[in-house]
C-alpha positions as CSV (number, residue, x, y, z in Angstrom):
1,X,-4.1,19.5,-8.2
2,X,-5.8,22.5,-6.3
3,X,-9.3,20.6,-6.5
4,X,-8.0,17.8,-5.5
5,X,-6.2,19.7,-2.0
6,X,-9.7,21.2,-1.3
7,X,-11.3,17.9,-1.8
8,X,-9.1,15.9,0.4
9,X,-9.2,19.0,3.4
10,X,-12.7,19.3,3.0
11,X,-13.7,15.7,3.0
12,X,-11.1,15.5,6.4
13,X,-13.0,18.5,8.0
14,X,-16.6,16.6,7.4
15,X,-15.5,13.4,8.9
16,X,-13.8,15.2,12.0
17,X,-17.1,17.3,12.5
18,X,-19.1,14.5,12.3
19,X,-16.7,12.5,14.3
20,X,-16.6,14.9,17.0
21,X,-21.0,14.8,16.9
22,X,-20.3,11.7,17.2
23,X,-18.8,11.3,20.9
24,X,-22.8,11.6,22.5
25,X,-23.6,8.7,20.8
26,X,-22.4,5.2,21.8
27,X,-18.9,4.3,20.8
28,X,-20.0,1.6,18.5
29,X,-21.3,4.5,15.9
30,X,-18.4,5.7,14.8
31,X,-17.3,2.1,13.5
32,X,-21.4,2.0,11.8
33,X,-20.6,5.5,10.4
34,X,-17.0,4.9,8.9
35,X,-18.6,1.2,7.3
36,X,-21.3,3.6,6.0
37,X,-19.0,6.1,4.0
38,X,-16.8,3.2,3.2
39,X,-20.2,1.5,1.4
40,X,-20.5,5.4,0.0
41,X,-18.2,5.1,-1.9
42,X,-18.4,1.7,-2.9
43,X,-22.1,3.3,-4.5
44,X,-20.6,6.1,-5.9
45,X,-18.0,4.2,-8.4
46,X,-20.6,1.6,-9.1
47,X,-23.1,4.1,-9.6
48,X,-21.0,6.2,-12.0
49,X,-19.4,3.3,-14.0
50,X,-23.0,1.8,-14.5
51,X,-24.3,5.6,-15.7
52,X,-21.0,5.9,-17.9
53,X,-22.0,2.3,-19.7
54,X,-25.0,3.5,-20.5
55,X,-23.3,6.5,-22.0
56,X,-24.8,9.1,-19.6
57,X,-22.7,12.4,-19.4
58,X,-21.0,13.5,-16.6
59,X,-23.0,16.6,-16.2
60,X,-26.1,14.6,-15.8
61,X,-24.4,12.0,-14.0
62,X,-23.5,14.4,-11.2
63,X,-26.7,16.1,-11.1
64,X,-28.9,13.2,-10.1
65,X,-26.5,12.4,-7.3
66,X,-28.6,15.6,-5.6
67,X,-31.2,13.4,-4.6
68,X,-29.0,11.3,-2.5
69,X,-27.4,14.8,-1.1
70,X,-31.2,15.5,0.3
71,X,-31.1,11.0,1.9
72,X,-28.2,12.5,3.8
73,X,-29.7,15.9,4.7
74,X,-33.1,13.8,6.1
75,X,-31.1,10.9,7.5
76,X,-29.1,12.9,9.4
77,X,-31.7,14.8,11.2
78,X,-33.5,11.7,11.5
79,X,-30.6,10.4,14.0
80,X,-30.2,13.5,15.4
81,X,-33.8,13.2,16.4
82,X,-33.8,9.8,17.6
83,X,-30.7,10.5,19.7
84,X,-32.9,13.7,21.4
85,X,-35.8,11.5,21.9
86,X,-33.4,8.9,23.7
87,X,-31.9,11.8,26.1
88,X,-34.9,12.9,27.6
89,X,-38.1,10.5,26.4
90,X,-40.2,11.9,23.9
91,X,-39.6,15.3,22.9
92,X,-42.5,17.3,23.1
93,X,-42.0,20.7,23.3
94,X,-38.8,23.0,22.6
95,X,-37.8,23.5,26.4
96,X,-37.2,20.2,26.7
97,X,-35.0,19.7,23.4
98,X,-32.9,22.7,24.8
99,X,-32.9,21.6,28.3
100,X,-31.0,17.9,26.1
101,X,-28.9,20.9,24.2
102,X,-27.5,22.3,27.7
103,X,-26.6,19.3,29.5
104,X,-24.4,18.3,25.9
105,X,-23.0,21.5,25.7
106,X,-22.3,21.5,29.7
107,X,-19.3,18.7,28.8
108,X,-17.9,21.1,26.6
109,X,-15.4,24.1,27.5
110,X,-16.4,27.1,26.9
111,X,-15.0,28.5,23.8
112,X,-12.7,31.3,24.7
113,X,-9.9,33.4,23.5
114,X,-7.2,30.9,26.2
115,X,-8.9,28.1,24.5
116,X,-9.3,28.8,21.2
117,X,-5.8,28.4,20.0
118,X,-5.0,24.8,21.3
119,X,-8.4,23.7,19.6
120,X,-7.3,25.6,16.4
121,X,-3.9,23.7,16.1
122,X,-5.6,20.2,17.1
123,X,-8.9,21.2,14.2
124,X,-5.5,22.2,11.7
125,X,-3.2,19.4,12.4
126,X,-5.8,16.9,12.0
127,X,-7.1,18.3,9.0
128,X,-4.3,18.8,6.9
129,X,-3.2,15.1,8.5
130,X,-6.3,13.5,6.9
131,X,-5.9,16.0,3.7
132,X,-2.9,14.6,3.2
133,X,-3.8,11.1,3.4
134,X,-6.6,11.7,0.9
135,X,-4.2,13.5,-1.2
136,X,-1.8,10.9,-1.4
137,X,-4.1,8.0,-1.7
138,X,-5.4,9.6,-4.8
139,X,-2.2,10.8,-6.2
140,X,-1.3,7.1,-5.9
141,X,-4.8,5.5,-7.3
142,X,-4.1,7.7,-10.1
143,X,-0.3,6.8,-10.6
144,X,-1.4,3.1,-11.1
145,X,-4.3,3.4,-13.0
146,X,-2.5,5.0,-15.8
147,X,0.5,2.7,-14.9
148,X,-1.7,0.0,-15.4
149,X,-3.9,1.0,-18.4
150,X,-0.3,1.9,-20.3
151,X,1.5,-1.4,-19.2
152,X,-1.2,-4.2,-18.9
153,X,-4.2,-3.7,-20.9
154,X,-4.5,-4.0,-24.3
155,X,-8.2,-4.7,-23.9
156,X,-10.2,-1.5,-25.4
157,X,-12.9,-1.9,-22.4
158,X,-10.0,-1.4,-19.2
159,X,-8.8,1.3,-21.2
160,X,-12.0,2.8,-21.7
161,X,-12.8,2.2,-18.1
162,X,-9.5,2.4,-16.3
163,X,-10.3,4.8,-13.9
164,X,-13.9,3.5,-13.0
165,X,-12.7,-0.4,-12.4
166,X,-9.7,1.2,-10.1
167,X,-12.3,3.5,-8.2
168,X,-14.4,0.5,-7.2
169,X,-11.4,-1.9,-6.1
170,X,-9.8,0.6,-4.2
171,X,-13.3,1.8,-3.0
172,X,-13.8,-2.0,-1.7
173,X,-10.4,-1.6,-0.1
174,X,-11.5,1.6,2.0
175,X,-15.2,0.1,2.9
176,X,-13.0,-3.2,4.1
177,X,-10.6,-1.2,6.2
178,X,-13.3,1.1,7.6
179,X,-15.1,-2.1,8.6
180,X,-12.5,-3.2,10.6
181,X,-12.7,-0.7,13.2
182,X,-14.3,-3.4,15.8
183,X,-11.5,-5.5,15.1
184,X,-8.9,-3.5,14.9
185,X,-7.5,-0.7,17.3
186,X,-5.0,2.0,16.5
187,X,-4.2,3.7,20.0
188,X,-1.8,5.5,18.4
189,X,-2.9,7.4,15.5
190,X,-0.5,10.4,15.0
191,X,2.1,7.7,14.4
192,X,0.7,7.0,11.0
């Protein structure tokens, strides 16, 4: 239960960082970006229930998802290049990359003790919002799994694999909403 309160609050405070990187890029990103972590996890599930048919551990299973930690790490300062190098041309020396730093920063406010509140209740609100969600969508997933697996299946295979089959339908589910951003709009979001 604890793990799975950290998991959902940390997983909200990585997507509102990112989101919030997000706002020098073109608008259409964020909809690229959520269809990307909607596929994520899509991979993830198939990934594990393909390693679990094979019989590989969970220990080892886990431990060769470090390599796709490090295709993050290098993709994302890949993009954070590219979006430098379409700021100011080709960055060639450090002056110029800060120079590209300055005028981003020069939208923000500066971070001071007036300010600092207000942005602390908006970072908190939405955070434990979105932790929430996550919470509750997993609380759920997990409710009908074993609903399911105790009610439906008498097939040794579903029961074996409940939880694995569930992860990549609901998974589907997320990448399908996530890739309906373009389509469509919430104005409203603190409604939901």
């Amino acid at each position: 239960l604890v793990g799975t309160i950290f998991m959902g609050s940390g997983t909200s405070f990585g997507d509102i960082a990112n989101q919030g990187f997000m706002k020098g890029f073109n608008p259409r990103v964020c909809a690229g970006y959520a269809s990307g972590t909607g596929f994520a996890g899509i991979y993830g599930a198939v990934y594990y229930a393909v390693l679990k048919a094979f019989e590989v551990d969970v220990m080892h299973i886990i431990s060769s998802l470090v390599v796709s930690y490090l295709v993050y790490l290098v993709a994302f300062m890949w993009v954070i290049r590219l979006k430098t190098e379409k700021d100011c041309g080709i960055v060639t020396d450090i002056s110029q990359q800060r120079e590209v730093e300055e005028r981003e920063a020069a939208v923000n406010k500066e971070l001071s003790s007036n300010n600092f509140l207000p942005i602390l209740r908006k970072v908190v609100y939405y955070s434990l919002s979105l932790g929430l969600v996550y919470y509750f969508e997993y609380c759920a997933l997990s409710f009908c799994t074993s609903r399911a697996v105790a009610n439906l299946s008498k097939d040794e295979y579903v029961n074996k694999n409940a939880y694995q089959i569930t992860q990549i339908v609901y998974q589907t589910g997320v990448f399908i909403s996530r890739s309906s951003l373009d389509l469509i709009k919430i104005k409203r979001v603190h409604y939901i």
